[in-house]
C-alpha positions in Angstrom: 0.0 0.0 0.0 2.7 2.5 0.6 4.3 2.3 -3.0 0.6 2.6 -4.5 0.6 5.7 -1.6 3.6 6.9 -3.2 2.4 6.5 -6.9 -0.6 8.4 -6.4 1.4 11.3 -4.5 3.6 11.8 -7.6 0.9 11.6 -10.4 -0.7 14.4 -8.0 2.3 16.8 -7.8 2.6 16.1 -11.8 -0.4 16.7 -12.1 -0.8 19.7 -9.9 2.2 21.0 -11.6 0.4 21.9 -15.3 -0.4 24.9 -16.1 -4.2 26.3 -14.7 -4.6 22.7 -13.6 -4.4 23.5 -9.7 -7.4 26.3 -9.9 -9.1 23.7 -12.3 -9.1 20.9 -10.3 -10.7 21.4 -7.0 -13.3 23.9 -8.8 -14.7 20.3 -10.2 -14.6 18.9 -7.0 -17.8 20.7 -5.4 -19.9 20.4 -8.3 -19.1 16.1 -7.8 -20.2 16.5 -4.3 -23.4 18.7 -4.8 -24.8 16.4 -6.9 -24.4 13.3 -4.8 -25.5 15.5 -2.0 -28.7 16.3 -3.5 -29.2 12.9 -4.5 -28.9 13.4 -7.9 -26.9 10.8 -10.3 -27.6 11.8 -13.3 -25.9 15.2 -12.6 -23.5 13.6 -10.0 -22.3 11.3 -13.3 -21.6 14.3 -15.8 -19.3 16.5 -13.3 -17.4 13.3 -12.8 -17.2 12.8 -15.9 -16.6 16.3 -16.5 -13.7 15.8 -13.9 -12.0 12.6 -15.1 -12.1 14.1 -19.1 -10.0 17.2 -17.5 -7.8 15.0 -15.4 -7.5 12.9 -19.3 -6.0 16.0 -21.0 -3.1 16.0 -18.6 0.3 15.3 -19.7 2.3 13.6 -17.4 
């Protein structure tokens, strides 16, 4: 578990480290848990998906 620990900590900081991808990032985060929160999957489906296609464009 810690090298999977370790893995994930390093595609964060290279992640993190794109340019506009830090403001970017945790601005799809809310709209993921505001939908779940109001009990709504349809909606709670699209900002994820919303979330993992901007996490996609990355380069690593």
């Amino acid at each position: 578990m810690t090298f999977i620990a370790e893995q994930v900590r390093e595609t964060r900081l290279a992640s993190l480290g794109q340019p506009g991808r830090p403001e970017a990032s945790p601005a799809s985060h809310p709209a993921i848990a505001d939908a779940i929160t109001a009990g709504d999957p349809p909606a709670a489906a699209a900002a994820m998906q919303a979330h993992i296609d901007l996490v996609a464009e990355t380069d690593l």
